[in-house]
N, C-alpha and C positions, 0 to 999 in steps of 0.2 A: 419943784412944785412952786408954784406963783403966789402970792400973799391971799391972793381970794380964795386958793385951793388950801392953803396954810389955816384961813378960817375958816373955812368953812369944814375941813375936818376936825378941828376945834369944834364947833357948837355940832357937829353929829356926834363925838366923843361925848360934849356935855350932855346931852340929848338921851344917851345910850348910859351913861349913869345916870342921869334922874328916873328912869324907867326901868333901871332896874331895882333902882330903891322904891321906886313906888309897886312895883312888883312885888317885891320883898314884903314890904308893909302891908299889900292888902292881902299875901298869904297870909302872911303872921295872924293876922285876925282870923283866917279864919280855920287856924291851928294845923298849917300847914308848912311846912321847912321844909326846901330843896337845896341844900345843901352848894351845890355845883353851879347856883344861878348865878352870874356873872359874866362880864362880856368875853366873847369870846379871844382869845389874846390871839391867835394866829388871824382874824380879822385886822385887826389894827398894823399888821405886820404888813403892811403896803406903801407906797408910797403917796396913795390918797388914800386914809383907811376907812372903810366905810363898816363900823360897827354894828358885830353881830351878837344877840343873846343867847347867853349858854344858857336851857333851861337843864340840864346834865341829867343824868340819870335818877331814879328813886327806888326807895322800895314800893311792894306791891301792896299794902297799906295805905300810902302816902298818894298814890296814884288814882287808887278808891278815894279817898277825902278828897282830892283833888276834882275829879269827877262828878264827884257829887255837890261840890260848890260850885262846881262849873255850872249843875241843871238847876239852882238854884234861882228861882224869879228875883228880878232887878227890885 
């Protein structure tokens, strides 16, 4: 991999952590945990990794709240 492919999987990795904290934080609020959110680690297992978000599995609770802040006006 060449120093630009070097960065520039760099700042997609940074990119794919800050969004999934920001993820993270605007569930929390709004009383929702998925447990399994985080990047997907067989994404990164490349030789230019281009990161992928595990939003993983839930319960069927969790998926209802979810849903419903989804139809939530802005």
């Amino acid at each position: 991999m060449t120093a630009d492919g070097k960065r520039h999987a760099v700042v997609c990795i940074e990119q794919a952590e800050e969004t999934v904290k920001e993820l993270r934080d605007a569930l929390t609020q709004a009383g929702i945990t998925l447990p399994s959110l985080g990047i997907d680690p067989a994404s990164l297992a490349r030789e230019a990794p281009c990161p992928r978000i595990e939003l993983g599995g839930c319960r069927v609770d969790t998926a209802a709240r979810l849903a419903a802040a989804l139809r939530r006006p802005a």
